[in-house]
NULO-333304 format. One record per atom (N, C-alpha, C): x, y, z. Coordinates in steps of 0.2 Angstrom, whole numbers, plus 5000, padded with zeros to 4 digits. Layout:
<sites>
XYZ/...
</sites>
This chain:
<sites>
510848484837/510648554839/510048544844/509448494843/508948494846/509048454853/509748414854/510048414862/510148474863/510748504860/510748584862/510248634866/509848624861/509148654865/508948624871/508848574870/508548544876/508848544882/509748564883/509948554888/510148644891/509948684886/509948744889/509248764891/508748744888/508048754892/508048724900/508348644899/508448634905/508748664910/509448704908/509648754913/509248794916/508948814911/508548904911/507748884917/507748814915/507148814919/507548784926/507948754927/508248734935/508648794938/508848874933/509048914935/508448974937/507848954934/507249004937/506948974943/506948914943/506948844949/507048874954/507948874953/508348884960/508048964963/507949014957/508149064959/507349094964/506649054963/506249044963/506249024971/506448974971/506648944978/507049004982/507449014981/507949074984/507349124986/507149154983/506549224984/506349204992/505949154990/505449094995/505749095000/506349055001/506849065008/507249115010/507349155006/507749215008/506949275010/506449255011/505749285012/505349265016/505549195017/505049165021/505249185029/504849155033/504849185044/505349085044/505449045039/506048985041/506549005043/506849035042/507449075045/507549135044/507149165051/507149225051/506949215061/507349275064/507349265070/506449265074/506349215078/505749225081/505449285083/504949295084/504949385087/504249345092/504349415096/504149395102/503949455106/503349445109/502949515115/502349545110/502149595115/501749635113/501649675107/501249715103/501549765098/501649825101/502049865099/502049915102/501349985100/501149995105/500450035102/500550085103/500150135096/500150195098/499550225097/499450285100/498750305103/498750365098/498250355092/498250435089/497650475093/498050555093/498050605098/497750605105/497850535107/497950525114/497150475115/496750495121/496050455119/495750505118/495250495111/494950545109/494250525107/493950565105/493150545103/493350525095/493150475093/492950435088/492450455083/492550435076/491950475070/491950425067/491250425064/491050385056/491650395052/491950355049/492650345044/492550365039/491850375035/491750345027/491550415025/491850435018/491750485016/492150535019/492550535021/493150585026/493450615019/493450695018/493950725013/494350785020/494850815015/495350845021/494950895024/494350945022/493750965024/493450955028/493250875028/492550865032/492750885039/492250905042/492350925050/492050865054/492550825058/492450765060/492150775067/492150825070/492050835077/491050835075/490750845070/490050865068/489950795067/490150735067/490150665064/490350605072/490550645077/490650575083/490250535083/490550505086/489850445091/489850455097/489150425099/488750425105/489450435110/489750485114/490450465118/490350415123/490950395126/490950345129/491450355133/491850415133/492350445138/492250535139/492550545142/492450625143/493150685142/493650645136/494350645133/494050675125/494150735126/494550785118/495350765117/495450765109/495950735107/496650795108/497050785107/497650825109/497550885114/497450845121/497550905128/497750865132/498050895136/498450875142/498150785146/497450795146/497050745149/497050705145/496950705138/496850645135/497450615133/498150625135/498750615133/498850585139/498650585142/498750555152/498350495152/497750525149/497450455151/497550375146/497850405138/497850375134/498650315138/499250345140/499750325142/499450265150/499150305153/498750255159/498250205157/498050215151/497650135146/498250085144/498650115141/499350065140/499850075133/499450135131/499950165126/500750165125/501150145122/501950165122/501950225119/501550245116/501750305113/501250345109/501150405110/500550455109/500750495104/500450505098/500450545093/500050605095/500350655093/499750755092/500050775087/499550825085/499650865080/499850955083/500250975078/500551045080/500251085075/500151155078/500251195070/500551275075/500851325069/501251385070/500651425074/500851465079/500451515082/500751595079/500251635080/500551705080/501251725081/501451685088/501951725093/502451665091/502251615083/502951585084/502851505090/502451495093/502351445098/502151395092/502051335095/501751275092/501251245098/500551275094/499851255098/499751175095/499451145101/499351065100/498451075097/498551055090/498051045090/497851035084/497350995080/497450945074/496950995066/496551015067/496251035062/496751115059/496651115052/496851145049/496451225049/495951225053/495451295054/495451285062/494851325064/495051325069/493751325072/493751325064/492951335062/492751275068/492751225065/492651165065/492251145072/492751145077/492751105082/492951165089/492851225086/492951285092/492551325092/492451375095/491851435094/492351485090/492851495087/493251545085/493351525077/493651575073/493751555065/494351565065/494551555058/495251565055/495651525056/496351555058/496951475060/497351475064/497551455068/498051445075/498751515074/498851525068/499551575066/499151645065/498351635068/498051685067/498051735073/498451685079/498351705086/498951705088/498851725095/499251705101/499151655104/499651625106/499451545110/499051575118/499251645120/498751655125/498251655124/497851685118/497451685114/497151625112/497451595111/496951505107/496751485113/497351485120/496951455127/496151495128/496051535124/495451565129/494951535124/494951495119/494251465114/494151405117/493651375117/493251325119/493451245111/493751205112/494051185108/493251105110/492851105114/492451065114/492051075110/491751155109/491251195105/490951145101/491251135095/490851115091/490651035088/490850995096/490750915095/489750905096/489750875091/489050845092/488850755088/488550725093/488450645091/487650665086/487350685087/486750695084/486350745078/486850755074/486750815070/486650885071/486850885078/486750995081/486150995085/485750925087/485350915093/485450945101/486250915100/486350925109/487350925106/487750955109/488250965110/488450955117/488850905117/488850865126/489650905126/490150915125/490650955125/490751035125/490051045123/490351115123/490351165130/490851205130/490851245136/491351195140/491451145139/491951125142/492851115142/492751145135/493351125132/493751205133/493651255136/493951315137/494651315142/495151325138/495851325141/496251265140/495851215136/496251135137/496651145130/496651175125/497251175120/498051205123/498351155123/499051155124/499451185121/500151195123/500351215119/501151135118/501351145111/502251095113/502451095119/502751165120/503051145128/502751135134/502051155134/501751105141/501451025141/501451005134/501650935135/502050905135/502950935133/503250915134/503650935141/503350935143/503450975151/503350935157/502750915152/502250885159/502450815156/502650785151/502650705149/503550705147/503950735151/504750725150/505050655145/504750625149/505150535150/504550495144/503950535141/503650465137/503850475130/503750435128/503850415119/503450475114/503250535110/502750555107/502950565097/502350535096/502550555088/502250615085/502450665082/502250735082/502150745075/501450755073/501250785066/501250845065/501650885060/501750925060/501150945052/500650975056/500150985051/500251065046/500751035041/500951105035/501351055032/501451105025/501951095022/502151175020/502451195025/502851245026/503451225026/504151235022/504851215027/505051255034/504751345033/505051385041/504751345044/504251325046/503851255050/504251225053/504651185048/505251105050/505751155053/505851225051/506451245054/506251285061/505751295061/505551355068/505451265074/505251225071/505151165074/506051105076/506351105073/507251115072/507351125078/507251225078/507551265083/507351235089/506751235088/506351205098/506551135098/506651085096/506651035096/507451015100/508051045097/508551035097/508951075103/508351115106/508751125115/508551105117/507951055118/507850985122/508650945125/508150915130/508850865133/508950805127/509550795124/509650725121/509150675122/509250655128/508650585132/508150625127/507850675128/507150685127/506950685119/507550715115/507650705110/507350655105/507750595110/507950525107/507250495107/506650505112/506050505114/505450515108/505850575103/505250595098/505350555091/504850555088/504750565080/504250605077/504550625072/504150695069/503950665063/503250685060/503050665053/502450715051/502450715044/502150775042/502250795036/502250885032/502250865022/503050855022/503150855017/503850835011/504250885016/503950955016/504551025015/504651035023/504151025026/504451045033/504950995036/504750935036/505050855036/505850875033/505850875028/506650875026/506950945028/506651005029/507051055033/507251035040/506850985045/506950975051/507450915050/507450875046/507650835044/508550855043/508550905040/509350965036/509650975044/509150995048/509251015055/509550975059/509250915060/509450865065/509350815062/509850775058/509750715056/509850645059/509950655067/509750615071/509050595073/508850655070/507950635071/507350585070/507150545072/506650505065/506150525065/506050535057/505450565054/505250535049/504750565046/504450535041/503850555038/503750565030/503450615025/503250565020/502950555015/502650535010/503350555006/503650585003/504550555001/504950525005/505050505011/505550465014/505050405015/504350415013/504250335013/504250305009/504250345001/504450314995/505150294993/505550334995/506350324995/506350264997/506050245004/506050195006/505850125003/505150135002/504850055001/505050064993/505050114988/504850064980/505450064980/506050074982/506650034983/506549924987/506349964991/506249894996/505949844990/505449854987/504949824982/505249794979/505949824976/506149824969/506749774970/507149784975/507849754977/508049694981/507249704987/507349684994/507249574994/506949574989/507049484989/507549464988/508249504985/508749484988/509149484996/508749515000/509049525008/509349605009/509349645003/509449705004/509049755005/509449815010/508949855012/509149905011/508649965008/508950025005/509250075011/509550095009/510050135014/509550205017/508850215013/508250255015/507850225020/508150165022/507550135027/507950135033/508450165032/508750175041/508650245043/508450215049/508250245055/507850315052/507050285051/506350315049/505950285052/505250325049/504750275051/504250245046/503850215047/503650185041/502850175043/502450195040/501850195043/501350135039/501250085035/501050035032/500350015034/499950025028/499250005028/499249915029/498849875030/498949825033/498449795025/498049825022/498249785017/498549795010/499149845011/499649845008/500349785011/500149785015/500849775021/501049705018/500349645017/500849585014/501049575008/501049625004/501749624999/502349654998/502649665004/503249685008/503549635009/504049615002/504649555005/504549545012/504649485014/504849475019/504249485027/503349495023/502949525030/502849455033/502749455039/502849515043/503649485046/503749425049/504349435055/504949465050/505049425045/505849455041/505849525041/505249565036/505449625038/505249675041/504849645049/505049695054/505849675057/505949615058/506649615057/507249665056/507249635049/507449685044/507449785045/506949795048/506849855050/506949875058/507049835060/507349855067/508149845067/508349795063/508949795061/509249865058/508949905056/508949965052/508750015057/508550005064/508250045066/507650095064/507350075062/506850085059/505850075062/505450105063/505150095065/504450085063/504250025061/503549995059/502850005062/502450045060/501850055062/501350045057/501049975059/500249975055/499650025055/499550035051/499050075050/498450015046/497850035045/497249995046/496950035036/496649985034/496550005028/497050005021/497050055017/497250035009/497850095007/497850125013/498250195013/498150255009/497250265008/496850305006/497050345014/496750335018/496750385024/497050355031/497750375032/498050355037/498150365045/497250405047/496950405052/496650345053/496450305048/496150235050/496650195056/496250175059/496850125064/496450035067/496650005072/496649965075/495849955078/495349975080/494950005084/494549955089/494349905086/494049835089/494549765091/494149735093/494349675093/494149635086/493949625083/494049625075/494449645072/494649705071/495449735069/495849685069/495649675076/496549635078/496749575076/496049555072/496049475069/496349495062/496349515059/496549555053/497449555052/497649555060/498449565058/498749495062/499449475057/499749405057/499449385064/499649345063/499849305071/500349315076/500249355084/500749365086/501149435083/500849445079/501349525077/501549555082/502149575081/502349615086/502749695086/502349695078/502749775076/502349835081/502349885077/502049975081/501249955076/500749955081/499849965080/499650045080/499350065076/498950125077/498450105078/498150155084/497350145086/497250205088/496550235085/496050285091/495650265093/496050195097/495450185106/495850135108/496450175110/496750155116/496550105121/495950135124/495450125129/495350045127/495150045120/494849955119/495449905118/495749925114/496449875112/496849865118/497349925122/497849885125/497549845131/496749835135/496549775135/496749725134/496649715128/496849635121/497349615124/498049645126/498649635128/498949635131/498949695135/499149705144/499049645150/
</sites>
């Protein structure tokens, strides 16, 4: 009886052995294809003026919190989407919200208080109307000593179709700032008489309900919500040390805080792999995935991700980072 024991302990521990071993190698960058080049960078809201990070609630008015500027670029206007792409961006993120007339005005905050001479909220107006506010009004580096922005910013809020108008041919990631579904669907409609090429150009992300409305619409799209990223990864978490991937991770996008990111089977070369395999698109984000405007922003940052990584980088400073690698 006590060989008995002994020789089934001994399996059980050469069968946790093996399968211990398996994880490891089916997880590990030993056999796993080389990856190689640049990362693909993306410019949140184009080159924009930069803010103290710390204490950010969906409230705080960041535009009252810049730093000393160092360029003369407001974030989602024509100019700073120009020049973010001529630093060396592959791809430029902006924010939309609903106008009066039904347009989709480019522009990030949820009022309209903040960062303009005007109140209320972009669906409060006309897009003829939002053009005529001063969208620089309310930046100040010094606590409301001197506002270097204001009065400059008159006319520069865009609308969707004039940036997409004017930047046909580049890559854009479009946050759709609601959790409205008519939103994903009024955004559907405009999207889906686009030319094909330009189509294939976008990704949209944004709440649960508009995302999976636009989503119902055009399901060649890729998008992505706080539910299609969970479908995604606590699956991935759960399955994925054996080499499987959930049928949620194709062709999405995946926004990963970078000190979440290495306990993702397979970080980094297997499962960007893996995800490109899937079509699928990996963007690090910087931080614990508390606030996923965090990005890339120094050369410091950049010491923080593997070596040679060559997944999608968020940065708000363009300007500094595609530098580092161009």
């Amino acid at each position: 009886m006590n060989r008995l024991k002994k020789i089934l302990k001994s399996k059980i521990f050469l069968f946790i052995a093996a399968l211990i071993v398996f994880i490891y190698l089916n997880n590990s960058s030993l056999f796993t294809r080389t990856r190689s080049g640049d990362p693909l960078l993306l410019a949140h809201r184009g080159l924009a003026q930069t803010f103290v990070m710390e204490g950010i609630a969906n409230d705080t008015c960041t535009a009252q919190r810049i730093y000393e500027p160092e360029h003369p670029y407001l974030e989602n206007t024509i100019s700073s989407i120009e020049a973010a792409f001529e630093a060396g961006a592959d791809v430029v993120e902006f924010d939309v919200h609903i106008t009066k007339d039904d347009q989709f005005a480019v522009f990030h905050d949820w009022t309209l208080d903040c960062r303009t001479n005007a109140e209320g909220v972009t669906k409060d107006y006309l897009m003829s109307e939002l053009k005529q506010f001063d969208i620089g009004y309310g930046y100040t580096a010094d606590g409301g000593a001197t506002y270097p922005f204001r009065g400059k910013g008159v006319g520069l809020m865009p609308s969707l179709t004039e940036v997409l108008e004017r930047f046909p041919d580049k890559p854009f990631l479009i946050d759709v700032k609601s959790n409205d579904p008519t939103e994903g669907q009024l955004l559907a409609s405009y999207l889906s008489k686009l030319p094909e090429r330009q189509q294939s150009l976008l990704a949209v992300y944004g709440g649960d309900e508009p995302i999976a409305a636009l989503k119902e619409r055009m399901p060649d799209m890729r998008v992505m919500s706080k539910a299609t990223m969970k479908s995604c990864l606590i699956p991935y978490l759960a399955v994925a040390w054996t080499g499987y991937v959930p049928a949620a991770c194709e062709h999405t996008e995946l926004h990963v805080p970078d000190k979440i990111a290495p306990w993702l089977w397979g970080w980094p070369d297997k499962f960007l792999n893996r995800m490109e395999q899937a079509d699928t698109r990996v963007i690090v984000v910087g931080g614990d995935g508390s606030d996923f405007s965090r990005g890339f922003d120094t050369p410091e940052d950049i010491e923080r991700l593997p070596s040679n990584y060559s997944g999608g980088l968020w940065t708000n400073r363009i300007d500094r980072i595609a530098p580092l690698y161009r």
